[in-house]
N, C-alpha and C positions, 0 to 999 in steps of 0.2 A: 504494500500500500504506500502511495506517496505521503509524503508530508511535507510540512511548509517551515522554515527556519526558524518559528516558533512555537514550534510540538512540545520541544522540554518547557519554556514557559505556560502551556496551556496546564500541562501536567502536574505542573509544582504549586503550578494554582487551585488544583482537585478538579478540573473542570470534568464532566463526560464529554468521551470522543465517541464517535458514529464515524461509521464508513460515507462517505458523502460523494459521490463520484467517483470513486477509487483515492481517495482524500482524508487520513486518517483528522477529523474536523474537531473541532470543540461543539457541542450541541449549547450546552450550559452551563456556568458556574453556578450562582446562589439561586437560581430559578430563572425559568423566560420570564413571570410576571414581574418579578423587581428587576431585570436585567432592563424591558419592556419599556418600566416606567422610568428608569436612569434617564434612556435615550427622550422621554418623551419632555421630562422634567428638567435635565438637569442635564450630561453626557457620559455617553457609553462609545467602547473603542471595539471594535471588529479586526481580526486578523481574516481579511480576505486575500489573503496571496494566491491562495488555488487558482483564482480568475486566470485566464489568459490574456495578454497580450501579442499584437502582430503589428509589426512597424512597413509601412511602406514608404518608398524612399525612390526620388528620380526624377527625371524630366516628367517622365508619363505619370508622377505619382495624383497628380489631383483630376486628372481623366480616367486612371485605373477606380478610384474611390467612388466618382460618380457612378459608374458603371456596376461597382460591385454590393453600391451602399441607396436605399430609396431618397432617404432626405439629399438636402443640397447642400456639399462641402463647398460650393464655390464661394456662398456667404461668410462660411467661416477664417477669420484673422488666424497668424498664429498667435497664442495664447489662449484660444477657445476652444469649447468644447461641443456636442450636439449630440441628441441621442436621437439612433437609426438603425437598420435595419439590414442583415443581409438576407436578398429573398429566394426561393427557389423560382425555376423560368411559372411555374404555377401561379406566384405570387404570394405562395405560400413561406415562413417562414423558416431560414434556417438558422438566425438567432438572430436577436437585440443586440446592440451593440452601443458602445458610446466611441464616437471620432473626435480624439484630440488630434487639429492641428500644431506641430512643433515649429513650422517652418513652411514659405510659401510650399516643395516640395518635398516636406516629411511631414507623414501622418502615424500617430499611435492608436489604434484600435481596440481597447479591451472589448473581451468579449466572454463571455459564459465557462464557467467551469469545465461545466458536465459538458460544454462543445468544446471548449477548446481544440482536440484536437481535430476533430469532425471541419473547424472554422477553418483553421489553418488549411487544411486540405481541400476545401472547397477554395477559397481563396489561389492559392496555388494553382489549381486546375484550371484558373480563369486570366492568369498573367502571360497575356500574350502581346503587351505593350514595354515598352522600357520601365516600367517600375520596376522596382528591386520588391519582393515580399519576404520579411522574415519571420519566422518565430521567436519571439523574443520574450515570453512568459517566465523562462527558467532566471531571469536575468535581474523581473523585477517582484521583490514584494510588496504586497499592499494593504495598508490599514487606513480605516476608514474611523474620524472621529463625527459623532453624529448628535449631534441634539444643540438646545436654546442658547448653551455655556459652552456649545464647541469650541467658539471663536476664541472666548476668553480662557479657556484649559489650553487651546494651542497657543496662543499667546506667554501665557504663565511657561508651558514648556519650553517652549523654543523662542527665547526673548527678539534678540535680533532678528530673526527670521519673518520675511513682508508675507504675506497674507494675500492671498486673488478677493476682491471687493463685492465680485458680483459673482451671480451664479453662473456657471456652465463656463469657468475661465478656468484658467489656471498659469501661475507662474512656474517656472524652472528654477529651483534655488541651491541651497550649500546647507544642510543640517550636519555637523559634528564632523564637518571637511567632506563629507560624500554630499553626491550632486543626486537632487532628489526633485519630482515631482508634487507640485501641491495644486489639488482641482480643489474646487469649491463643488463643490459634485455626491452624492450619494442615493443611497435606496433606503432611506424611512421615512420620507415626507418630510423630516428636520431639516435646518440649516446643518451645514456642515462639510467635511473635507475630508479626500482620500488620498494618500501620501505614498506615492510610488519610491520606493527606497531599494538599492542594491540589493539583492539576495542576502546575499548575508550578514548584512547590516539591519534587517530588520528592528533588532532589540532596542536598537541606539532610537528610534523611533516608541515602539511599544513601552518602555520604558519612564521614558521622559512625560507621556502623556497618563498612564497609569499612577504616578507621582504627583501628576498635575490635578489627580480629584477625577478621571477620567475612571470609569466602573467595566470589568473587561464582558463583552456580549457575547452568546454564542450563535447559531444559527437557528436555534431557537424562537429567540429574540426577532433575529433579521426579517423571518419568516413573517411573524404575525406584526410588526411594524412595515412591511410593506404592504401585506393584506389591510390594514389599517389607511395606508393612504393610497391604496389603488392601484399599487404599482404591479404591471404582470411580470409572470417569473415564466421561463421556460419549459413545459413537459404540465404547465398548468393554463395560463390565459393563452397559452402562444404556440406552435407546433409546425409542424410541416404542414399541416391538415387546415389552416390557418391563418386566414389573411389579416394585412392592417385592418383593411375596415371593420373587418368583423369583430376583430379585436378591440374596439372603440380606438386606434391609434391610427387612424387617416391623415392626420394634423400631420406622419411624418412620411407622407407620400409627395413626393414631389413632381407631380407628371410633366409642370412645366420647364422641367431642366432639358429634359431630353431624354433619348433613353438610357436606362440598366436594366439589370435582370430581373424579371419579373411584370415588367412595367405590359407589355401587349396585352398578357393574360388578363390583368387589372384591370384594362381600361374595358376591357370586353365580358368580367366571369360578374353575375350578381350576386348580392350580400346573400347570403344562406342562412346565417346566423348573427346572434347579436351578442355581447358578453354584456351581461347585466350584474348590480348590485343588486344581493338579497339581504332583508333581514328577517331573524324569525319571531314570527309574531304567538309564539309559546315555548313554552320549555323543548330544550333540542340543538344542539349542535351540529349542523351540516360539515360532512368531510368530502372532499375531493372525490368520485366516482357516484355520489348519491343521485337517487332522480329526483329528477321533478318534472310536476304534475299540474296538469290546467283543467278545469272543470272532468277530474280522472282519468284523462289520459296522461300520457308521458308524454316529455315535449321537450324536454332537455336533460343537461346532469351538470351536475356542479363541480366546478375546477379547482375552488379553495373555500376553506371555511374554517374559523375558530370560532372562540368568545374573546374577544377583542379589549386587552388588560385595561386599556385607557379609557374606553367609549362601552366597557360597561354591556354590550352588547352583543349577542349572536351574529356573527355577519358572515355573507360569503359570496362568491361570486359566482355567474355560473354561463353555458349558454343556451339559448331559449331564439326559439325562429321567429324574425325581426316583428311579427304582430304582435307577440305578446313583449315587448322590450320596453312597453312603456311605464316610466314611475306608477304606485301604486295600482299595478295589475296582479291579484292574487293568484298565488302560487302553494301548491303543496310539496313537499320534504320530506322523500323518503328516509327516515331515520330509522335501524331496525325495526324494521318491517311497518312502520306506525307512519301514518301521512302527515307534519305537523305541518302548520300555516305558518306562510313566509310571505313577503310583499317583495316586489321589485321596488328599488328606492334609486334613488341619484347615486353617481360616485365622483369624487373619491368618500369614505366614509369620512374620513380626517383628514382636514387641511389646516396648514398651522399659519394663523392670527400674522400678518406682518408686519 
């Protein structure tokens, strides 16, 4: 099983590990609900290094990105960042992604764990322009600080060290002599930033912020703070089986760039399905695989679902064929064997106050 240059610190902490992608992971320390509420209150640190990254580099590097990516890097400066999509010729998905550019002709691409290597190789398979593509995953780790106090715990850590201002940037900077990445960028609906730091210098990072009042999260945590603000995860809101729109994530289609992968089938396949918010209007927790039901038929199934630490709440998300997608259209919930009542609702469930 892999691990991440912070396995012995996850362990000396007591945390539980789970196998996560072939990723020996921390799930939790003191519990997902206080880990939960750190991030939502106050700030929680994530050791997500497993991510991958893939750097593209070259003359051809911002015609390779348009081509392989929906949204449009051409808007993007370097020191920005954009979250996008690489698609199958379906227009279906083969992950999320977030595109930093570094430079008018370098781009860094993080991209999904559990895909990284699936990314790489699809990517690869499509480089038939002067970009350079590499895998460059193994090179960097990354921790993500996430909540209200992020700003001011990375602050307290890393005194001299400048800060990107707004969201979806990021600067290139020097923490403790290594040259390290800082986006303003995350997945829990908080403020907050992810610190791309050498492999094995991870600690010199982790460290410094856990010292700074920073609470360590596991994937626990991650899971139901992005369910919280709506955010889709892969192998749940999002799939091969699966398009932007249907996904409520059209906002990152960009037809009028021109074309990449995916884009003929889009303009011409209709919406099938809708991903909706549910919540349950009685006792019951919806998990990922359950049905749901419209005046007793079956008519969808649900992708994710907790009880939600901050909002107090049953919530989940699911998909349902575009008639029934609208707020407040009742819905039933398979839950061991029993149908409970649930409403379609708006999403995100959580959005945080500015």
């Amino acid at each position: 099983m892999k691990t991440t240059p912070l396995n012995a610190v996850h362990r000396k902490l007591g945390a539980r590990m789970v196998d996560f992608a072939g990723w020996d992971m921390p799930v939790q320390y003191a519990g997902v609900r206080e880990e939960h509420m750190a991030v939502r209150t106050r700030c929680g640190i994530f050791d997500v290094s497993h991510m991958g990254e893939i750097e593209i580099s070259g003359a051809g590097a911002l015609a390779f990105v348009q081509k392989v990516t929906c949204n449009d890097a051409s808007h993007l400066k370097p020191g920005q960042s954009q979250y996008s999509a690489f698609l199958t010729e379906r227009g279906t998905f083969v992950d999320d992604v977030i595109v930093n550019r570094l430079a008018d002709d370098r781009f860094l691409i993080c991209v999904n764990a559990s895909n990284a290597d699936k990314d790489f190789e699809w990517t690869l398979r499509q480089a038939r322009t002067s970009a350079s593509v590499k895998n460059v995953g193994d090179q960097w780790a990354l921790i993500a600080a996430q909540g209200p106090e992020a700003a001011s715990v990375m602050a307290k850590a890393f005194r001299d060290v400048l800060l990107p201002q707004r969201a979806f940037t990021f600067l290139e900077s020097r923490i403790a002599g290594m040259p390290v990445l800082i986006s303003r960028t995350g997945y829990t609906g908080e403020d907050g930033f992810e610190i791309y730091a050498p492999w094995n210098h991870a600690e010199k990072i982790w460290t410094p912020l856990a010292e700074a009042g920073a609470v360590p999260c596991g994937l626990g945590a991650r899971d139901t703070l992005r369910l919280e603000a709506a955010l889709p995860l892969y192998g749940h809101e999002i799939d091969d089986q699966t398009t932007p729109y249907e996904a409520g994530l059209g906002w990152i289609v960009k037809m009028e760039k021109g074309d990449f992968i995916g884009r003929d089938t889009l303009s011409s396949t209709p919406v099938r399905k809708r991903l909706v918010g549910i919540e349950m209007r009685e006792p019951g927790i919806a998990r990922q695989g359950n049905d749901i039901y419209h005046g007793g038929n079956k008519i969808g199934i649900v992708t994710s679902g907790t009880k939600a630490p901050f909002l107090d709440r049953a919530i989940a998300t699911g998909f349902v064929p575009p008639d029934f997608a609208a707020p407040g259209t009742k819905l039933g919930i398979d839950i061991h064997n029993k149908t409970r009542h649930a409403e379609v609702v708006s999403m995100p469930f959580f959005k945080r106050k500015k």
